[in-house]
C-alpha positions in Angstrom: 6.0 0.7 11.2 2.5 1.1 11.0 1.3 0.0 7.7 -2.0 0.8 6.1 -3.4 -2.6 3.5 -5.6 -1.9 0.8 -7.1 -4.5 -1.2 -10.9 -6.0 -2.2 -9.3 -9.6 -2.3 -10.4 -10.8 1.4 -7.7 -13.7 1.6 -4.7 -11.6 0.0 -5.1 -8.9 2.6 -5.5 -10.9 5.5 -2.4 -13.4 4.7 -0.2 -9.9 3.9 -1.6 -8.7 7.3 -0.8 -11.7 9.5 2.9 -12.1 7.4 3.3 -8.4 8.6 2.4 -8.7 12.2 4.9 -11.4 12.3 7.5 -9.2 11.0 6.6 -6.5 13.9 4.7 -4.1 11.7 1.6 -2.8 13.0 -1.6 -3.2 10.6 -4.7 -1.3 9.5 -6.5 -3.1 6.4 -9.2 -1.8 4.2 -11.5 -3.3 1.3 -11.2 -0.1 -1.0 -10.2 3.1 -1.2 -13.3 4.4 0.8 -12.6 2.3 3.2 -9.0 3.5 3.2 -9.7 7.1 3.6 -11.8 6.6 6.9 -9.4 4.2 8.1 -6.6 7.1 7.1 -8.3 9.6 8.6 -8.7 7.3 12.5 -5.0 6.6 12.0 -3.2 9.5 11.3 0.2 7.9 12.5 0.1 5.4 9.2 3.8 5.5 7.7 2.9 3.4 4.4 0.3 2.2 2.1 0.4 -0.7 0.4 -2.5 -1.0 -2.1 -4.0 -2.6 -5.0 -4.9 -0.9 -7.9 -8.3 -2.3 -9.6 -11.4 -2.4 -6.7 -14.3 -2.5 -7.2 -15.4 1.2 -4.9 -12.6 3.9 -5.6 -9.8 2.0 -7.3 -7.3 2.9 -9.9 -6.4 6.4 -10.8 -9.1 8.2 -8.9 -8.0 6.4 -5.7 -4.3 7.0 -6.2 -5.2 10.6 -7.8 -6.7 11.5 -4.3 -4.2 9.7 -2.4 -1.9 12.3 -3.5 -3.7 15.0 -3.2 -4.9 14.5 0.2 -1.5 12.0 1.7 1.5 13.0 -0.6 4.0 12.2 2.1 2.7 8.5 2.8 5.1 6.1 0.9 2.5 3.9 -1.9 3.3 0.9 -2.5 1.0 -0.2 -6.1 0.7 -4.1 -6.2 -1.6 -5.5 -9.2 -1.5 -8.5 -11.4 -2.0 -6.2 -14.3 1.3 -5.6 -15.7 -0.2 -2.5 -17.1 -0.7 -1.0 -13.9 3.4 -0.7 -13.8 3.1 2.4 -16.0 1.1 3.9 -14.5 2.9 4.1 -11.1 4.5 7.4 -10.7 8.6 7.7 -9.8 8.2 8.0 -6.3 5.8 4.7 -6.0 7.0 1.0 -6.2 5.1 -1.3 -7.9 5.0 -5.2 -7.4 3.3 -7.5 -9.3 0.5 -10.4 -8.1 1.6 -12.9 -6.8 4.6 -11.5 -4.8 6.2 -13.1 -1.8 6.6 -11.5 2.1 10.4 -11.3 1.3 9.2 -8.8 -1.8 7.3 -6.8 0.4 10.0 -6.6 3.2 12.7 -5.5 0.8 10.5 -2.4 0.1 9.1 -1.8 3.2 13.0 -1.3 4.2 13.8 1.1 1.0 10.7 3.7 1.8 11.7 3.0 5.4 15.3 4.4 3.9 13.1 7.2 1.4 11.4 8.7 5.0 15.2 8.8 6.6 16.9 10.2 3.8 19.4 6.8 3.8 20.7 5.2 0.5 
């Protein structure tokens, strides 16, 4: 699976990168969503995006707003350490709260793996 990271924490995004390379996912990180978007627009092939929701340069609900707009079929995956930000995540969008663990992030890599199939 090729798996677009989105997050202004430097360390975060490059431990959730290696973890994922290990796990046989293919990786394309950015710092925000500006970032993202030229990073989305060179990798057209990206199956998920895994993102934070407060950055500093096109965060929040401008950068999931547009998101939508311009990628509604690409699975988001919201993670924040603001327990707030849960509400804000739409039906079709899993959100997982800072700090999570690999085995987290597997599990739901696997359901929106099962949401692009059409499995259960």
């Amino acid at each position: 699976m090729k798996i677009l990271i989105v997050d202004d924490d430097f360390g975060l995004r490059k431990s959730l990168q290696q973890q994922l390379q290990l796990l046989g996912h293919q990786v394309v990180e950015a710092a925000d969503g500006l970032s993202a978007f030229i990073a989305l627009k060179d990798n057209s092939d990206i199956e998920v995006i895994i993102t934070d929701y407060r950055m500093p340069v096109l965060g929040g609900n401008d950068w999931i707003e547009l998101l939508h707009h311009y990628h509604p079929d690409i699975p988001l995956i919201v993670v924040s350490a603001y327990s707030f930000v849960e509400e804000k995540v739409r039906s079709n969008e899993i959100f997982i709260q800072k700090p999570f663990d690999i085995a987290e992030i597997r599990s739901v890599l696997e359901k929106t793996k099962n949401m692009r199939t059409g499995n259960s």
